[in-house]
Each structure stands twice: as structure tokens, then as C-alpha cells.
C-alpha positions as CSV (number, residue, x, y, z in Angstrom):
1,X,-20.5,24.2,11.6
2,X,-19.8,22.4,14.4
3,X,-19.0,18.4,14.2
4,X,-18.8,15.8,16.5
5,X,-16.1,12.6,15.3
6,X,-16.9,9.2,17.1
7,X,-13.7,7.4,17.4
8,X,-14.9,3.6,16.7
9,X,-12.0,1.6,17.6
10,X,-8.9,2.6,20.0
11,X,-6.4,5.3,19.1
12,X,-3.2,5.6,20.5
13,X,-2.7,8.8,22.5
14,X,-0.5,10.1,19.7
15,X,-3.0,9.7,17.0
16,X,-5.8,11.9,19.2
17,X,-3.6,14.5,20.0
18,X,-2.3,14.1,16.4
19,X,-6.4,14.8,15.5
20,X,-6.8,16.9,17.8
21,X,-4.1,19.4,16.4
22,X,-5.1,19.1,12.9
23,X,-9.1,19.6,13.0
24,X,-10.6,23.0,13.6
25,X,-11.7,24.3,16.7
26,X,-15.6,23.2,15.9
27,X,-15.1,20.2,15.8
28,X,-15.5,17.8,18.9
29,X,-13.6,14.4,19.1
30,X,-15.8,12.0,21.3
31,X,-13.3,9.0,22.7
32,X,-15.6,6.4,24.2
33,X,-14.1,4.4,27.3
34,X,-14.5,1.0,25.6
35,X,-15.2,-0.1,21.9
36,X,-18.4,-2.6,22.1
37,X,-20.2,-2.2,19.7
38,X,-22.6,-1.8,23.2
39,X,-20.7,1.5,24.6
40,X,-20.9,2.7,20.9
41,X,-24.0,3.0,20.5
42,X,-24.7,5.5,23.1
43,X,-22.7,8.4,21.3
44,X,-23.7,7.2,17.8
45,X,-26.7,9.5,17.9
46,X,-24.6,12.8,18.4
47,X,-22.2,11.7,15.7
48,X,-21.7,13.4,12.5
49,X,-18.8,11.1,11.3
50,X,-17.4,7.6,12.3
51,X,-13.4,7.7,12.3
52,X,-12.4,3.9,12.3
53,X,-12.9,1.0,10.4
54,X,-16.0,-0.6,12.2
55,X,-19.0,-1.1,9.7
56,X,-22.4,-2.1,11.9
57,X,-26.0,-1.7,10.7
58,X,-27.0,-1.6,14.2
59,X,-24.6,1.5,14.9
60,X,-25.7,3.5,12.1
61,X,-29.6,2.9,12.2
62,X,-29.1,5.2,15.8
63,X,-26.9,7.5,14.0
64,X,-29.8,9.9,12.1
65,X,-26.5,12.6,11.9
66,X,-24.0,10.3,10.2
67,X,-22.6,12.1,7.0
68,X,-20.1,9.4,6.1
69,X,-17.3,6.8,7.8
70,X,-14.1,7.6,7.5
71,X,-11.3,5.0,7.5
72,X,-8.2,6.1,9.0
73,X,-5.9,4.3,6.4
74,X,-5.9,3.7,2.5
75,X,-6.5,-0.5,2.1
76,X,-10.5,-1.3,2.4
77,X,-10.6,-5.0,1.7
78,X,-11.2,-5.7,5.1
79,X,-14.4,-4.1,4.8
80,X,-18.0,-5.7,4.4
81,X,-18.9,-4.2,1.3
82,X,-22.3,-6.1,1.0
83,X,-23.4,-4.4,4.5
84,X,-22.2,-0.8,3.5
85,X,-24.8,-0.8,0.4
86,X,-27.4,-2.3,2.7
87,X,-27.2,0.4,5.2
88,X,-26.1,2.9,2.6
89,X,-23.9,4.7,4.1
90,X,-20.7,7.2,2.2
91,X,-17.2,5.6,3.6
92,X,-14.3,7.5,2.7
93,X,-10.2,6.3,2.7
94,X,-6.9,7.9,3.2
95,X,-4.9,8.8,0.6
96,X,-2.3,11.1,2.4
97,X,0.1,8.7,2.6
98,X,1.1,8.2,-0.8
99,X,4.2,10.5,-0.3
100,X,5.4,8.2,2.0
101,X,4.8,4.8,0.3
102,X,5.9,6.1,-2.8
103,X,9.4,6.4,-1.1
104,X,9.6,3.6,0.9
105,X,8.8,2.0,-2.7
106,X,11.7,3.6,-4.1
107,X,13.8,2.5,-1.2
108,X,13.1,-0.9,-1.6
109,X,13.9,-0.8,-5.6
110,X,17.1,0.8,-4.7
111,X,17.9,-1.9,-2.2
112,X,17.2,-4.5,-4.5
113,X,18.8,-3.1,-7.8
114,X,22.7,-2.2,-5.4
115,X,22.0,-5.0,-3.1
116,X,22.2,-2.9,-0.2
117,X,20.8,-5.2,2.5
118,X,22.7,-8.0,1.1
119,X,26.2,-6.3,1.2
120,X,25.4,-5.1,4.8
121,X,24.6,-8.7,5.9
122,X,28.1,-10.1,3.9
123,X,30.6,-7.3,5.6
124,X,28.8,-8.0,9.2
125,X,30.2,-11.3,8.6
126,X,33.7,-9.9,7.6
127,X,32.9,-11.2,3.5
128,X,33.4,-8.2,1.2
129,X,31.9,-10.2,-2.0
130,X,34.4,-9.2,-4.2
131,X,34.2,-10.4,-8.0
132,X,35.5,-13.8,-8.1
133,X,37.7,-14.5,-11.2
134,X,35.9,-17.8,-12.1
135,X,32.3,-15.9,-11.5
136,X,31.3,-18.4,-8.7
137,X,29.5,-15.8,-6.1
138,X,26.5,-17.1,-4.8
139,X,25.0,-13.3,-5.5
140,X,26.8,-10.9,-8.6
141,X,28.5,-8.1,-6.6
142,X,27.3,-6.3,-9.6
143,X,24.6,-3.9,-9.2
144,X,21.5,-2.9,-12.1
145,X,21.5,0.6,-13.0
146,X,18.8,2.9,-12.0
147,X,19.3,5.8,-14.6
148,X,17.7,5.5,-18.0
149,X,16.0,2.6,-16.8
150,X,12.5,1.3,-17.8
151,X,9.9,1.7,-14.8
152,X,6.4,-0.2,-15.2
153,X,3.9,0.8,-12.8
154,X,0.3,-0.9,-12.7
155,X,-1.9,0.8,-10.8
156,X,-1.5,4.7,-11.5
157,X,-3.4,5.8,-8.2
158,X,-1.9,8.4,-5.6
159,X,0.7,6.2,-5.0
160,X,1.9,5.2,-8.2
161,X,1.7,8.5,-9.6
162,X,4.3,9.3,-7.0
163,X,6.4,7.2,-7.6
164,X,7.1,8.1,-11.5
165,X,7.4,12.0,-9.9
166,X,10.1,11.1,-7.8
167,X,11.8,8.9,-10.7
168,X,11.8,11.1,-13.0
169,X,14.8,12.7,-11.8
170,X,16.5,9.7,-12.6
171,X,15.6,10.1,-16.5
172,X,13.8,6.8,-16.2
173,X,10.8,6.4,-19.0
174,X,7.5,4.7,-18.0
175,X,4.9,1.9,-18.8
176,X,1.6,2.3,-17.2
177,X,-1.4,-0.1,-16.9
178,X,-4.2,0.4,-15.2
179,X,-7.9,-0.1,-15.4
180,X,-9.1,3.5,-16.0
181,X,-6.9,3.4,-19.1
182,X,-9.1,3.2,-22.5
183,X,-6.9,3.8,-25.1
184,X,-3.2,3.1,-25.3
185,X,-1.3,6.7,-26.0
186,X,1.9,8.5,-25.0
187,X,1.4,11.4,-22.8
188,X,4.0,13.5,-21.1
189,X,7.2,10.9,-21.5
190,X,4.6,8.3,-19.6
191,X,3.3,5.4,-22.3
192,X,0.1,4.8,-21.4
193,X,-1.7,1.0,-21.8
194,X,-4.9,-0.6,-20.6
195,X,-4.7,-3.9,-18.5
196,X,-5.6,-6.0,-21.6
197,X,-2.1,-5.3,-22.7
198,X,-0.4,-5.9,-19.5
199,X,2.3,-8.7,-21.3
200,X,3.7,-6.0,-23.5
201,X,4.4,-3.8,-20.1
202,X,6.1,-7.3,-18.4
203,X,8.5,-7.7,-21.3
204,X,9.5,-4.7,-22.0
205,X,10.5,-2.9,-18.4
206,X,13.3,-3.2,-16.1
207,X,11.6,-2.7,-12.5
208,X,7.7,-3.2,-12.0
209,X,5.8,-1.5,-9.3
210,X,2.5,-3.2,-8.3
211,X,0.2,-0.2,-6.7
212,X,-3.2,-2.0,-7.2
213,X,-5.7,-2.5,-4.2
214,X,-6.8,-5.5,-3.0
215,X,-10.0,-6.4,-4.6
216,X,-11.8,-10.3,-5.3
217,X,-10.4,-9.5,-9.0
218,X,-6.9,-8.8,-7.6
219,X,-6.3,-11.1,-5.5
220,X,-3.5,-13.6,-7.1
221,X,-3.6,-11.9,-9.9
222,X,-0.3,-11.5,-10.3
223,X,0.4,-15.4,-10.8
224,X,2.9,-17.5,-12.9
225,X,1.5,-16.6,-16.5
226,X,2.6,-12.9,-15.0
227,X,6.0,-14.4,-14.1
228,X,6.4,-15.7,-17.5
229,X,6.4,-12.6,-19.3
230,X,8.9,-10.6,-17.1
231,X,12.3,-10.5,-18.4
232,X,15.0,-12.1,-16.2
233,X,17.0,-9.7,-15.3
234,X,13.6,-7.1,-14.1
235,X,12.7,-6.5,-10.2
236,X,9.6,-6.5,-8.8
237,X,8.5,-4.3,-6.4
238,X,5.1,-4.8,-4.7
239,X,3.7,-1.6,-2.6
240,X,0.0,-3.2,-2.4
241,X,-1.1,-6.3,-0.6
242,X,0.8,-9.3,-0.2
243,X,-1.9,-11.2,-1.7
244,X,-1.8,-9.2,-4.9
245,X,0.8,-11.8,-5.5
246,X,0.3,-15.7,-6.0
247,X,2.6,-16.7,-3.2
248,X,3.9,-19.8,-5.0
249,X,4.3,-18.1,-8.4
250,X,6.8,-15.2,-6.3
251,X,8.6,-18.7,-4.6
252,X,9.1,-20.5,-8.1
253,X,10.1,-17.3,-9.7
254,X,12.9,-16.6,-6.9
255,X,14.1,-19.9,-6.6
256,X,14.6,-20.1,-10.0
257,X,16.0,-17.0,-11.4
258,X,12.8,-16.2,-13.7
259,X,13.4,-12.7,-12.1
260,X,16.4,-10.8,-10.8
261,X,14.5,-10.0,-7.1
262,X,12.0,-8.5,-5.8
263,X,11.0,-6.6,-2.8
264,X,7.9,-6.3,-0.6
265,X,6.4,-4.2,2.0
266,X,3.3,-6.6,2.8
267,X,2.8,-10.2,3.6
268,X,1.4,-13.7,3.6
269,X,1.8,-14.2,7.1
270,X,0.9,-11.3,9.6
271,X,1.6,-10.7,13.2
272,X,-1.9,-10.9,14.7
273,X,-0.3,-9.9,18.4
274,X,2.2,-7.3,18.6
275,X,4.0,-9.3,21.2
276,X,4.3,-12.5,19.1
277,X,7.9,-12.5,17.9
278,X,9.2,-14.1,15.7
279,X,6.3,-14.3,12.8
280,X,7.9,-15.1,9.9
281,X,6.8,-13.8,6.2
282,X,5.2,-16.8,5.1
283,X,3.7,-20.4,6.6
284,X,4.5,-21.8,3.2
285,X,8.1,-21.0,2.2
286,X,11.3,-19.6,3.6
287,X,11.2,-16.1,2.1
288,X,13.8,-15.2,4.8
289,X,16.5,-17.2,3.4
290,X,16.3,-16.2,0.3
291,X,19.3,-13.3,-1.0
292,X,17.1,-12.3,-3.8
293,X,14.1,-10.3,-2.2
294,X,13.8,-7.5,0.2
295,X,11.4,-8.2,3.0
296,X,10.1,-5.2,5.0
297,X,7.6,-5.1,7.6
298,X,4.9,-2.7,6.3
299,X,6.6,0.1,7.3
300,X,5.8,1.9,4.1
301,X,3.7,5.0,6.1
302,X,5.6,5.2,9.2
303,X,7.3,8.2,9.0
304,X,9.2,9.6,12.3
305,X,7.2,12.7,13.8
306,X,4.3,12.3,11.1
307,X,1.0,10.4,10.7
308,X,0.6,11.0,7.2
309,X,-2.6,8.6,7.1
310,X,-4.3,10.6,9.5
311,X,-3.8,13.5,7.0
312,X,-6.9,13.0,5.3
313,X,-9.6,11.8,7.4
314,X,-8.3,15.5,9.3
315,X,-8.7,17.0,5.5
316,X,-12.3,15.9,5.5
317,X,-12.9,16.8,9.0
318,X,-12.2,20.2,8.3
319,X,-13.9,20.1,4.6
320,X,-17.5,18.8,7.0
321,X,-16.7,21.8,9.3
322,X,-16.7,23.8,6.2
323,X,-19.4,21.9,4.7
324,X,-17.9,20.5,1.9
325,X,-18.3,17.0,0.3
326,X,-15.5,14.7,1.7
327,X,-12.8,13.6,0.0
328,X,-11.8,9.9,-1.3
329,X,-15.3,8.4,-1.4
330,X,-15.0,4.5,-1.8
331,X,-16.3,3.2,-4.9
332,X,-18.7,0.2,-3.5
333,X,-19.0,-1.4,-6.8
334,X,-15.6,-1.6,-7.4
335,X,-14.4,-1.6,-3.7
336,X,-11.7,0.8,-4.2
């Protein structure tokens, strides 16, 4: 079956030839010259699937071919969810990345629990932070084991799922909450428990991995009453959305030691120009200065010589070719 892919927003050259490589040879990648909504609508009629993120009534009422829109990328709350079940139209995520988040989660766990970035910053400086004999370091230059260690993980998605395949190796044993839990049970060395009981997860593990999407429900949901519960000495590790987390609850709980650290991939504060340097984490408080969390740059995909989001919406390419159902249909109702 031959298919024809409308590109709704700009690519760069890498991600078309990246495409391009991937789908099968009946499929036909149409690259308009500008993005308006305007130039859009003069391919929209020959297009079988919309690969970007741009949700218009007025594009898909002159699209009678449209099987579905397929988002290049795994995080939908940018999406007008009210206007997709007007115009009633299948939109599909990207779940191909989870390899690669679920590592870069691990990295920044690791950072935090041997205080990696923090050594590297004292020895650029010529301080070795050795053990003071009066305990007086500003940071322990003692690290938090790893091995045999407690992992909680809310969310148990792609990504999170991930992660407790890679940490297994480390003879870790894990707490999992998460919506589409029912009933608390024990399953395969994983202990199993529905949000409900979320405090008996806090107190109870020794690094917590947030993996939820961003949702109306989810936003700030992680707030000071969360904070409370979490032993003192636990890391926090937040893959999903900065906003998962109530940005003054993660300041209060930093500043004064109601958690060991934390680290986190996504932020309050986000370039919106690539070119605008510095942008700092947050308008609100100095995250930067502070030598008890990790701050990375959503880099959690970018892996060198891959585009493991793309993966997917070329999987469902192919699967339309085939004429197959696409993958990773977003739920509307629950806008995940």
C-alpha cells in the first residue's frame, strides 16, 4: 500500500534522511516549503498520515485520507485535547525512546548517589573533599550504595519498566505505583501498589523515579505532603516533566535536607530560542547553586548517531504500508 506522510512542522535534514532510511520504499514523504497552516493545506488532501505535532480542524476537514497524526516524540500535554475529540481524529506518540531515558535516568541516580558532578566540580578547583576529622564538609565525601538498594518507581510505562530491567543487575528490589495497578501483589521480585498507597512507597525506598506524564491531574502532584513522606536520606529522580514537581516543595525539600538530592532532566524554565544563553533552570530559585541536585538539560533521548524517537512513528509508517493498526494510540480521555 502505498502512503504519503505530510511533515507538519520543520525537520532537520537529519531527521528526513533519518525517515527516509527507515520507512519502506511505498511510502512517500511530502516536505512542504513553509509550515502555514496556509501552504499545509494544499498537500493535506493526498495525506494518509500527519508526522508533527500540529492539531488544526481546518487541516483535517481537507484531509478525507487521514488515518491518524503521529507525534514525533512521547510528551502530549502540549496538545489540544478538546479539538482532537471534536474533529475526531487517531493521534499516536513515540515510545521508542524509552531505552534511552531509562539510561540517562540511571545516569543521573548514579551521579547523585557517588556525587560524580560534584567531585568533578571540587578537583577543577584543586579541593579533593577529603573526610574532615571534625565532619565539617559542606557535602559528605561519602557516597549511598547502589546494590541491594530499594528502587520506587511511579509510573510503570515503557520507560519505567526500563529502568527496573537495567537495575536489576544491581540486585535492587522494587516498589511500583501506578494507576493501572488494582490490587496490591508481589509479582516477579517487583511489589506492586496502587496510587492510593503511594506514602507506603515514599517511606519505604531509597531512590524514587517519577515516569508519569504530564496530565491536569499530574501536574504538581508531587508537592510538599509527597516530600514529607520520603525518608531523608532517599534521591529523587524525575524523568517526566518538570512540572510533575511542585517547584517550591523540590526548593524547601533541598534547602533543607528533607531529602538527600535529586536529579532532573526537565525544567521550570525553558529556552524558548536556541540562541538565548544563559536560561537558567528556574525564574524562582537558584537551583544552580545548589550541591544537592543534578540539573541536565533534557538530554534524556539524544543519543549520538540515533533518533530513537523517530523509531516509532517509522514503526507505524511501515505497520500503515502494511496495513496494520498503528501503534501507541493516545488515550484522549486520559491524555496519555
Amino acid at each position: 500500500m502505498e502512503v504519503n506522510v505530510l511533515l507538519t512542522r520543520k525537520f532537520f535534514e537529519t531527521d528526513i534522511n533519518y525517515i527516509k532510511k527507515g520507512v519502506k520504499g511505498s511510502a512517500n514523504i511530502i516536505i512542504p516549503e513553509v509550515y502555514t497552516e496556509e501552504e499545509l493545506i494544499k498537500y493535506a488532501s493526498e495525506a494518509d498520515i500527519f508526522l508533527g505535532p500540529v492539531i488544526s480542524k481546518k487541516l483535517c476537514d481537507v484531509a478525507p485520507r487521514l488515518k491518524f497524526i503521529q507525534v514525533p516524540w512521547t510528551g502530549v500535554d502540549n496538545l489540544n485535547f478538546n479539538l482532537i475529540k471534536e474533529i475526531g481524529v487517531k493521534v499516536c506518540n513515540s515510545h521508542s525512546n524509552a531505552y534511552a531515558v531509562a539510561e540517562h535516568a540511571i545516569a543521573m541516580m548514579l551521579d547523585s548517589a557517588k556525587k560524580v558532578s560534584y567531585h568533578d566540580r571540587k578537583m577543577r578547583t584543586g579541593d579533593w573533599n577529603r573526610p574532615k576529622p571534625d565532619k565539617s564538609n559542606k557535602v559528605s565525601p561519602f557516597s549511598k550504595r547502589v546494590s541491594g538498594s530499594k528502587i520506587g518507581i511511579i509510573g510503570y510505562g515503557h520507560i519505567g519498566r526500563q529502568i527496573k530491567k537495567y537495575l536489576e543487575s544491581f540486585g535492587c528490589s522494587f516498589y511500583v505505583a501506578s494507576l493501572s495497578v488494582n490490587i496490591s501483589r508481589e509479582e516477579d521480585g517487583v511489589k506492586y501498589y496502587h496510587m492510593d498507597q503511594l506514602d507506603y512507597v515514599l517511606k519505604n525506598v531509597d531512590y524514587l523515579f517519577i515516569c508519569v506524564p504530564l496530565t491536569p491531574e499530574t501536574r504538581n502532584f508531587f508537592n510538599a505532603e509527597k516530600f514529607s513522606k520520603m525518608r531523608n536520606d532517599a534521591i529523587l529522580i524525575n524523568i517526566s516533566r518538570g512540572e510533575i514537581i511542585d517547584e517550591s516543595a523540590l526548593h524547601d525539600a533541598l534547602v533543607n535536607n528533607k531529602i538527600a538530592g535529586a536529579s532532573m532532566d526537565t525544567w521550570y524554565n525553558n529556552p524558548t530560542n536556541p540562541n538565548h544563553i544563559p536560561v537558567p533552570v528556574s525564574i524562582k530559585y537558584p537551583f544552580e547553586n545548589f550541591d544537592n541536585i543534578v540539573l541536565s538539560p533534557h538530554r534524556a533521548a539524544m543519543i549520538d548517531g540515533e533518533l530513537p524517537h523517530l523509531d516509532d512513528a517509522i514503526l507505524n509508517i511501515n505497520r500503515t504500508i502494511d496495513e496494520l493498526e498503528p501503534l501507541n494510540v493516545v488515550n484522549v480521555y486520559k491524555k496519555y
